[in-house]
Backbone as CSV, one residue per row, in Angstrom:
resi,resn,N_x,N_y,N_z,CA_x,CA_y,CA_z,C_x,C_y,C_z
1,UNK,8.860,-0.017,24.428,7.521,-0.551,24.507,7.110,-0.758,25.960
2,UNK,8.058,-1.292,26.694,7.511,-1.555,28.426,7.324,0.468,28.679
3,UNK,8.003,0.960,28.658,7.716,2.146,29.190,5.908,2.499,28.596
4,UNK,5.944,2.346,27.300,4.608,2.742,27.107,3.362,1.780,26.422
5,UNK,3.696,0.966,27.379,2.360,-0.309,27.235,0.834,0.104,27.103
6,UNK,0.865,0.862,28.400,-0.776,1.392,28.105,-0.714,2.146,27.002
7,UNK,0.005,3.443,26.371,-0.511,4.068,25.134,-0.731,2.823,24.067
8,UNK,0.046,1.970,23.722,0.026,1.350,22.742,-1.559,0.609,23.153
9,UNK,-1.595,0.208,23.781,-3.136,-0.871,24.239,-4.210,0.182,24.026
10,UNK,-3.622,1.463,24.160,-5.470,2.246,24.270,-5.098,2.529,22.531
11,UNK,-4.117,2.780,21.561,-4.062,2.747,19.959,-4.679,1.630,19.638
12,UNK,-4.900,0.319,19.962,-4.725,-0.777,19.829,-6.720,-0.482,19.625
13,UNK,-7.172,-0.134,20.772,-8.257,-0.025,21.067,-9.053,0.541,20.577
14,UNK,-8.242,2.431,19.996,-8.723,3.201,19.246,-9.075,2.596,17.543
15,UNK,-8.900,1.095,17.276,-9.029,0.985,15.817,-7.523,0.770,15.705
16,UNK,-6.431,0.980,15.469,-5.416,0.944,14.941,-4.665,-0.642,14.816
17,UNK,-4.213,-0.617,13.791,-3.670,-2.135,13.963,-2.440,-1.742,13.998
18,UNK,-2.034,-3.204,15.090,-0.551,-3.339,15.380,-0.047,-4.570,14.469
19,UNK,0.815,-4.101,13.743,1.182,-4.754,12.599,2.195,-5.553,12.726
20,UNK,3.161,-6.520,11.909,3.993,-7.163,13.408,4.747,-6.271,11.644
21,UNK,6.122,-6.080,12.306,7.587,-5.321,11.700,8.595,-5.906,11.888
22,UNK,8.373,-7.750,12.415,9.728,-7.653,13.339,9.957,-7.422,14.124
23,UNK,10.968,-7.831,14.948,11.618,-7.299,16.243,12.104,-6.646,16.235
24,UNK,13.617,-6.621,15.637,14.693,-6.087,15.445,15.315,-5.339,13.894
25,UNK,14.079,-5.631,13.156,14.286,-4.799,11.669,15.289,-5.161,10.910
26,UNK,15.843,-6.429,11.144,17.072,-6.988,10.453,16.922,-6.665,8.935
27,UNK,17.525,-5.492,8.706,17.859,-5.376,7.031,19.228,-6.061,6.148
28,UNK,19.639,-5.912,4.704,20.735,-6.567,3.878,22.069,-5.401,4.000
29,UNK,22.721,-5.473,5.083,23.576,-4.598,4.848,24.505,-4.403,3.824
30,UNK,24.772,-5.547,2.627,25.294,-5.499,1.387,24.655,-4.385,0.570
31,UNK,22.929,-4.017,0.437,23.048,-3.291,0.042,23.260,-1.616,-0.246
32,UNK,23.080,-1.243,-1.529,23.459,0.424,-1.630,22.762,1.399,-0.392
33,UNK,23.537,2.448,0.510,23.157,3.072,1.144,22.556,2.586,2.763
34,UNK,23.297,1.141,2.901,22.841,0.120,3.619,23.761,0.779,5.600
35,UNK,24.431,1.531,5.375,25.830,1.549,6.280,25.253,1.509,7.835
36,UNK,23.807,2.485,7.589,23.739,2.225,9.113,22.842,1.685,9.594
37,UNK,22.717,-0.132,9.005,22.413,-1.678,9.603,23.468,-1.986,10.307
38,UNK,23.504,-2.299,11.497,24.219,-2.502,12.568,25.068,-4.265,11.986
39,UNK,26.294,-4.018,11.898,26.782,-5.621,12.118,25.980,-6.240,12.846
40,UNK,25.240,-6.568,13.992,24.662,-7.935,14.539,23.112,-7.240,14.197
41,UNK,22.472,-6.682,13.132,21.551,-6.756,12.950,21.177,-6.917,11.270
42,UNK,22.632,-7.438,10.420,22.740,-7.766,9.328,21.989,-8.873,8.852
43,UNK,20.821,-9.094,8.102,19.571,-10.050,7.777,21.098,-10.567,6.493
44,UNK,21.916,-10.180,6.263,22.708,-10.922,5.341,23.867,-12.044,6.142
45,UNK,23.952,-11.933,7.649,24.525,-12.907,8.863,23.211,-13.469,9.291
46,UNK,22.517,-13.546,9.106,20.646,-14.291,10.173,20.279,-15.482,9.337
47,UNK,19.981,-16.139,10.228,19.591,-17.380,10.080,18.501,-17.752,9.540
48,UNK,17.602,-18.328,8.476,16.550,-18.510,8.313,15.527,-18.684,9.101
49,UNK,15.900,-19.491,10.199,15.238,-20.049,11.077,14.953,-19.023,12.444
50,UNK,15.993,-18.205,12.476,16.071,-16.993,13.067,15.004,-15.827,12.910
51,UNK,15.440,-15.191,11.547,13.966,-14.654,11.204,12.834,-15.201,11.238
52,UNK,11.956,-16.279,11.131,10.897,-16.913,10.859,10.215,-16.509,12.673
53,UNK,11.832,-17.189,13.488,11.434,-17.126,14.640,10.938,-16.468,15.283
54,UNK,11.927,-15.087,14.623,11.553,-13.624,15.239,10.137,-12.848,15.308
55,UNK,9.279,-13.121,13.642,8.758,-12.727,13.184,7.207,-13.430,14.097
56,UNK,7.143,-14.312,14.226,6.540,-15.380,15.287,6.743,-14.831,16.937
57,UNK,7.706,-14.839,17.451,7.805,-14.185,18.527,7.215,-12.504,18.604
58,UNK,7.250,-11.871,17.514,6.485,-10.332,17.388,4.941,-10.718,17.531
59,UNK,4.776,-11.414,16.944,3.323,-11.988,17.088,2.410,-12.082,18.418
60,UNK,3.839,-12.952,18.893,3.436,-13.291,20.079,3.329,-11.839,21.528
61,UNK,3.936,-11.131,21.347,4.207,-9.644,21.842,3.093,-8.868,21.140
62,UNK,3.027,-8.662,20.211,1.503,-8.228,20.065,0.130,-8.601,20.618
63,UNK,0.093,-9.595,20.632,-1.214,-10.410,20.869,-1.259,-10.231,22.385
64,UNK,0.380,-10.381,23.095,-0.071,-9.713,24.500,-0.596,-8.329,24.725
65,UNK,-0.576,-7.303,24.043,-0.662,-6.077,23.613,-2.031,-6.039,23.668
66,UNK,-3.057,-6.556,22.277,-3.893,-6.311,21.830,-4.556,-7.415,22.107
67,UNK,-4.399,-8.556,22.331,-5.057,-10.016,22.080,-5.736,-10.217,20.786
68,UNK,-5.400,-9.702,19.745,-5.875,-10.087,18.375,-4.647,-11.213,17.717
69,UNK,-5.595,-12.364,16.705,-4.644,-13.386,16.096,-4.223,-13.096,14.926
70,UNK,-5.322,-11.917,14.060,-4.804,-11.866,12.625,-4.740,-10.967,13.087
71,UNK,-3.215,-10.649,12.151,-2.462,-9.568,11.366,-1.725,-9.418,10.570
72,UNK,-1.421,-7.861,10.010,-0.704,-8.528,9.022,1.163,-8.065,8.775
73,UNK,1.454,-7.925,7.845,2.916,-7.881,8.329,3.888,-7.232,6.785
74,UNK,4.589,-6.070,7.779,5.455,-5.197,6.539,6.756,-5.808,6.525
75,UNK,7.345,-6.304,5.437,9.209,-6.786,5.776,9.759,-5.824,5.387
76,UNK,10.478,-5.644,6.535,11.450,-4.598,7.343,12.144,-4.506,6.377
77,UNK,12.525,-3.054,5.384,13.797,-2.578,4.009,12.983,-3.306,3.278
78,UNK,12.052,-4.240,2.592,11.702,-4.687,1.914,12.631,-5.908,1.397
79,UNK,13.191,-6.515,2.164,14.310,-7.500,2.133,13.562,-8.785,2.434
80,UNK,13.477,-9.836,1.845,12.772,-10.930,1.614,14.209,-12.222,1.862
81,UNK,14.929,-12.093,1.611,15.759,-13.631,1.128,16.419,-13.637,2.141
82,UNK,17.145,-14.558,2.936,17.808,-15.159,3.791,18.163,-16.289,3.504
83,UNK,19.390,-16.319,3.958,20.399,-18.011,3.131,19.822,-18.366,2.048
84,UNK,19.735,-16.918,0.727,19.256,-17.413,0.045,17.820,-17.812,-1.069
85,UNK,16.933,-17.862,0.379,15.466,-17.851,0.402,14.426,-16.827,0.823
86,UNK,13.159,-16.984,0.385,12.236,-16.008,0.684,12.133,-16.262,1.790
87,UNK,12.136,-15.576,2.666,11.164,-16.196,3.997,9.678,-16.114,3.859
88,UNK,9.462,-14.518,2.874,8.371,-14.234,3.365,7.071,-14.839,2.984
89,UNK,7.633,-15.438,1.722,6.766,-16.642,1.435,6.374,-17.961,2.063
90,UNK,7.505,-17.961,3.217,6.991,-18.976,4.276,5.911,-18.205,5.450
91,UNK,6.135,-17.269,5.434,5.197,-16.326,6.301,3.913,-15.760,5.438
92,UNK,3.342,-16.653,4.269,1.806,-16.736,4.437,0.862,-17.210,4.885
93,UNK,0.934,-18.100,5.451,-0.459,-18.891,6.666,-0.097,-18.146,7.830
94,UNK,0.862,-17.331,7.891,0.430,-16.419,9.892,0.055,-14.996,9.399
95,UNK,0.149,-14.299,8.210,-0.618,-13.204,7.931,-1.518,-12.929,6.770
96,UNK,-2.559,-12.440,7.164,-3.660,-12.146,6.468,-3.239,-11.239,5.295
97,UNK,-2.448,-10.788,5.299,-1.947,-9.828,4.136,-0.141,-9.484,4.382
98,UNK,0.259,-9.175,3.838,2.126,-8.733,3.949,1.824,-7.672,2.570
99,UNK,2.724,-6.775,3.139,3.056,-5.764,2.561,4.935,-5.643,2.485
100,UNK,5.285,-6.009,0.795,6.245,-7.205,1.294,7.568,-5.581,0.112
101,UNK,7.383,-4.829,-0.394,8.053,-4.073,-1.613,7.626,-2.345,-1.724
102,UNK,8.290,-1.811,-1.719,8.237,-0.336,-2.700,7.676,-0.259,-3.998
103,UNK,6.905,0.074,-4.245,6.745,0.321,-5.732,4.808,0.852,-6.486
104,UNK,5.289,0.520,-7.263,3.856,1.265,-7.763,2.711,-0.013,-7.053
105,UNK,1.556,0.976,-6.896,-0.124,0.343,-6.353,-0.325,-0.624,-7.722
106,UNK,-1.245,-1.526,-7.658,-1.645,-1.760,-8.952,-2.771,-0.968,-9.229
107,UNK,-3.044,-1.091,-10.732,-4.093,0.031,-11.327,-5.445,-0.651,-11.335
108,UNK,-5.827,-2.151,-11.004,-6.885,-2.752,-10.618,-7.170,-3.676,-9.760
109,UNK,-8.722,-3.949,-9.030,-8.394,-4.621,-8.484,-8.121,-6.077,-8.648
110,UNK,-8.209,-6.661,-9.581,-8.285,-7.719,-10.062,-6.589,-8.098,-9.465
111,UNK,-5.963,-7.348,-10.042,-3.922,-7.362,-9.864,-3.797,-7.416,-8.291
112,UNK,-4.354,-7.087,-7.515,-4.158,-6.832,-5.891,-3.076,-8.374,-5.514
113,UNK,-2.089,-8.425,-4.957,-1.863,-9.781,-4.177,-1.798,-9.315,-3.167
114,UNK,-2.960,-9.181,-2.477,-2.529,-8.734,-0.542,-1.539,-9.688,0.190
115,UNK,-0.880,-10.467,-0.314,0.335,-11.189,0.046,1.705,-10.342,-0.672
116,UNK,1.611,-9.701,-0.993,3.200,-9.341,-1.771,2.523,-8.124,-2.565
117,UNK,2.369,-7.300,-1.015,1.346,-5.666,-1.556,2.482,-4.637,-1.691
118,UNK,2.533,-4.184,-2.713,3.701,-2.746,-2.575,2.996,-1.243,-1.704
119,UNK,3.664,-0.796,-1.191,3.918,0.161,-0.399,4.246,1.846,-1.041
120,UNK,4.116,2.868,-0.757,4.385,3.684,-1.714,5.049,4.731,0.141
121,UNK,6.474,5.253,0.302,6.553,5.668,0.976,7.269,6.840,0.677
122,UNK,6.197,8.111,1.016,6.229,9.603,0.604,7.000,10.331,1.346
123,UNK,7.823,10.061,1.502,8.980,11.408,2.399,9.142,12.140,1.584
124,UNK,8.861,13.512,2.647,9.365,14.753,2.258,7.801,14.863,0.979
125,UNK,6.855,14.624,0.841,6.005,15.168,-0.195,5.113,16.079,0.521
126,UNK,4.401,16.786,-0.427,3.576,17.087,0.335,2.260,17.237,0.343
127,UNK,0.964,17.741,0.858,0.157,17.415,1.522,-0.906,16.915,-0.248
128,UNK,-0.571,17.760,-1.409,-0.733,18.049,-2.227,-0.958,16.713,-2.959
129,UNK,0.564,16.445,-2.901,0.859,14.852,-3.584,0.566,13.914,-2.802
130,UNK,0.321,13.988,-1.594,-0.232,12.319,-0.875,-2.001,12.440,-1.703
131,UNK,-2.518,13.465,-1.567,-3.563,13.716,-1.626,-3.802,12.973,-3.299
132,UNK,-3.221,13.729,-4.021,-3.371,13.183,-5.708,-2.627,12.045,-5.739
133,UNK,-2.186,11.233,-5.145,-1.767,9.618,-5.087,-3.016,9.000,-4.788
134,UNK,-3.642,9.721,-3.240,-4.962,8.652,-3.325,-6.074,8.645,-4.205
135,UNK,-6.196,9.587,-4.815,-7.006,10.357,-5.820,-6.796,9.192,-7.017
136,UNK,-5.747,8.913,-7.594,-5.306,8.163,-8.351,-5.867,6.514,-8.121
137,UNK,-5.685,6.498,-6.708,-6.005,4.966,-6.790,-7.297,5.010,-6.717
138,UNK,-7.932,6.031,-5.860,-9.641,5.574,-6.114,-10.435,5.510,-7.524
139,UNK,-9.393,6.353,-8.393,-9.620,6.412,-10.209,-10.317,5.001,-10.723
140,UNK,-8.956,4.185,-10.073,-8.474,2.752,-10.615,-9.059,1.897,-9.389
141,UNK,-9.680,2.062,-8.618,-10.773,1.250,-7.682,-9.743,-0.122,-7.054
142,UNK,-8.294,0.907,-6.220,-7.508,0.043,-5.997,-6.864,0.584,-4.458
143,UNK,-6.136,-0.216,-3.968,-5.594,0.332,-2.617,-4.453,1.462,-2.522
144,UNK,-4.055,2.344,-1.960,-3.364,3.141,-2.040,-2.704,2.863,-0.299
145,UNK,-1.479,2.250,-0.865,-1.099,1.837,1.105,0.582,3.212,0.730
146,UNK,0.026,3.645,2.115,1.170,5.096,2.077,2.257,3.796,4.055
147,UNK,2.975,4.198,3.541,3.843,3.475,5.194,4.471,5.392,5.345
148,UNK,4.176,5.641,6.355,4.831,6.615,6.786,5.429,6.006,8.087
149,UNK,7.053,6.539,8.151,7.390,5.907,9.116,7.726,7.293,10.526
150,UNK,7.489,8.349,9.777,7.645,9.490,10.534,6.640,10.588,10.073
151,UNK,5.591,11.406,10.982,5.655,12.374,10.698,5.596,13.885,11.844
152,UNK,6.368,14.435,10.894,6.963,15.753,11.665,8.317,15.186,11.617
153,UNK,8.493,13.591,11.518,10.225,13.297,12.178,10.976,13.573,11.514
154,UNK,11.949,12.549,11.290,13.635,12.921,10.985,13.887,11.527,10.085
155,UNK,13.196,10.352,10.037,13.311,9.272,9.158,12.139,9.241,8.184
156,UNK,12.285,9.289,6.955,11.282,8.803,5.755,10.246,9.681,6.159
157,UNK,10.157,10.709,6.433,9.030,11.502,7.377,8.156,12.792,6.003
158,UNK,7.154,12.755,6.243,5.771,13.990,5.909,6.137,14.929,6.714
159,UNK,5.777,16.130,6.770,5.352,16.684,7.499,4.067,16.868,8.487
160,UNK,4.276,17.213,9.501,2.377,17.250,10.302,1.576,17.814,9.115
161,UNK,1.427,18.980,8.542,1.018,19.856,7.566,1.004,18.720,6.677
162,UNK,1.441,18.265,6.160,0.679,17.542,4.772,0.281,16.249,5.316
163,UNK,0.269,15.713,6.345,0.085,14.271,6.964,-1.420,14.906,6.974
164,UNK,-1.464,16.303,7.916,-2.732,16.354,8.436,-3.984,16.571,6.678
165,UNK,-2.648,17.580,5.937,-4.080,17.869,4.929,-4.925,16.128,4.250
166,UNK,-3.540,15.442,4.047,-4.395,14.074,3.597,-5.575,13.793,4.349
167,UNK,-5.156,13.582,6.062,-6.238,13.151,6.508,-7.853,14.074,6.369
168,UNK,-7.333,15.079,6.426,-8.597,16.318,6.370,-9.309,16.177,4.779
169,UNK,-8.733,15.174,4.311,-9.213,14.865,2.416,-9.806,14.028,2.525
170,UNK,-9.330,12.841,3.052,-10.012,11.383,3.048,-10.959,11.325,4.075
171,UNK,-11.295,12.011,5.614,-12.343,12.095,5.949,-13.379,13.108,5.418
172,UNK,-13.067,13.935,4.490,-14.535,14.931,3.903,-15.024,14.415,2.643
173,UNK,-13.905,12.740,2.479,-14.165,12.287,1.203,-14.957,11.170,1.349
174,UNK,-15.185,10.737,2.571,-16.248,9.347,2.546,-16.564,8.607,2.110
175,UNK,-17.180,9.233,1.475,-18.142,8.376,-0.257,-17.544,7.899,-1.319
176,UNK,-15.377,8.429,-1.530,-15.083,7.998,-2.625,-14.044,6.846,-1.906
177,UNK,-13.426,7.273,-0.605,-12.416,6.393,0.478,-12.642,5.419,1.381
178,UNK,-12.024,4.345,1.495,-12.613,3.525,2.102,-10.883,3.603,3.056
179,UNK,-11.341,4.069,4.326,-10.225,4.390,5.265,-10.273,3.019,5.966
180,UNK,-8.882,1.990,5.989,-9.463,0.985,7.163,-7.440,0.671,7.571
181,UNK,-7.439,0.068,8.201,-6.299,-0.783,8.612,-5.943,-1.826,7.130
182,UNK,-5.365,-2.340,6.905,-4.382,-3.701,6.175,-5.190,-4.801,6.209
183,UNK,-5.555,-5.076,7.263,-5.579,-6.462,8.195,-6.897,-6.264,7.540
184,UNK,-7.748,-5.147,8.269,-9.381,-5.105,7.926,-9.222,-4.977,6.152
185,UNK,-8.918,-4.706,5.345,-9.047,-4.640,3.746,-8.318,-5.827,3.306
186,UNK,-7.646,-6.707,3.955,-6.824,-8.018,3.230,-7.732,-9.038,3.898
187,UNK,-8.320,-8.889,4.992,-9.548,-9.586,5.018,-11.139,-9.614,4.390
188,UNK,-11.199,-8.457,3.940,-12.306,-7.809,2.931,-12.159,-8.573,1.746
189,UNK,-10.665,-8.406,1.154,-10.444,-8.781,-0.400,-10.508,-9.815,0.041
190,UNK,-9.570,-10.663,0.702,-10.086,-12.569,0.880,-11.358,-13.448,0.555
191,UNK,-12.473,-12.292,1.435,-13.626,-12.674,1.732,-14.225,-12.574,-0.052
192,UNK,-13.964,-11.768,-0.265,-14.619,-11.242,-1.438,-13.808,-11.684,-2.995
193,UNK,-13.011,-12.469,-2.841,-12.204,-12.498,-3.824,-13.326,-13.655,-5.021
194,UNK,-13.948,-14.233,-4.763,-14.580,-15.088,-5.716,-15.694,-14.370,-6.325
């Protein structure tokens, strides 16, 4: 990040939200397929008070970044408990939304908890199926959150080619997509929830 401060500040600028992830991505190395979570980055050795901290200190590194206060926030493996406990349920009054699980969108909006939003992450699909996923949720007049953590890469990754055809769908689609950041749509639904 010090090496590339300014790119991130002019993303920051371009619209993009900087989401906080954590610092250090502390995942449960107990679980299946878990092997390469580093011993001192095992969220199953971390302290409650540790994570909370961490997650607070990202905050604080963002905001030098961007100077924005709301945002919102993905937990890292989708791993929630520490000594035990949720954290991430202590981490609802510092984000406007968390995107907290894997799993299916809901099919309305009524079901939405922009606090404990599932994620749908498409590696390896392609341009075809991101495309008829969002298709699906605009059916059901619901959010369709894709986390790509690579594309073209080598982790959980799309290809450029189908990353790009989505985007080349949802901007000629306008009228049926509502393209925004997390932060900007978990503040939308808030506003609008009554």
């Amino acid at each position: 990040m010090a090496e590339r401060l300014t790119d991130w500040r002019e993303v920051a600028q371009q619209g993009h939200e900087l989401g906080n992830h954590s610092i250090n991505h502390a995942c449960r190395r107990s679980l299946p397929n878990r092997e390469w979570v580093s011993e001192h980055n095992d969220l199953d050795k971390k302290y409650f008070a540790e994570i909370i901290q961490e997650v607070h200190t990202a905050n604080s590194f963002l905001k030098a970044i961007d100077g924005e206060t709301i945002r919102s926030f993905t937990v890292p493996c989708t791993d929630k408990i520490v000594e035990n406990k949720n954290y991430v349920a202590t981490l609802h009054n510092t984000f406007v939304g968390i995107k907290s699980y894997v799993g299916k969108i809901r099919q309305n909006r009524r079901s939405i908890n922009i606090m404990d939003a599932p994620v749908w992450t498409p590696s390896g699909n392609s341009g075809a199926k991101l495309i008829a996923y969002a298709q699906k949720k605009a059916l059901h007049g619901t959010i369709a959150n894709f986390t790509f953590h690579g594309v073209g890469g080598h982790h959980l990754s799309v290809s450029k080619h189908a990353h790009q055809e989505l985007l080349d769908c949802l901007v000629n689609n306008k009228a049926i997509y509502w393209i925004d950041t997390y932060r900007n749509i978990s503040l939308y639904i808030k506003k609008n929830a009554n």
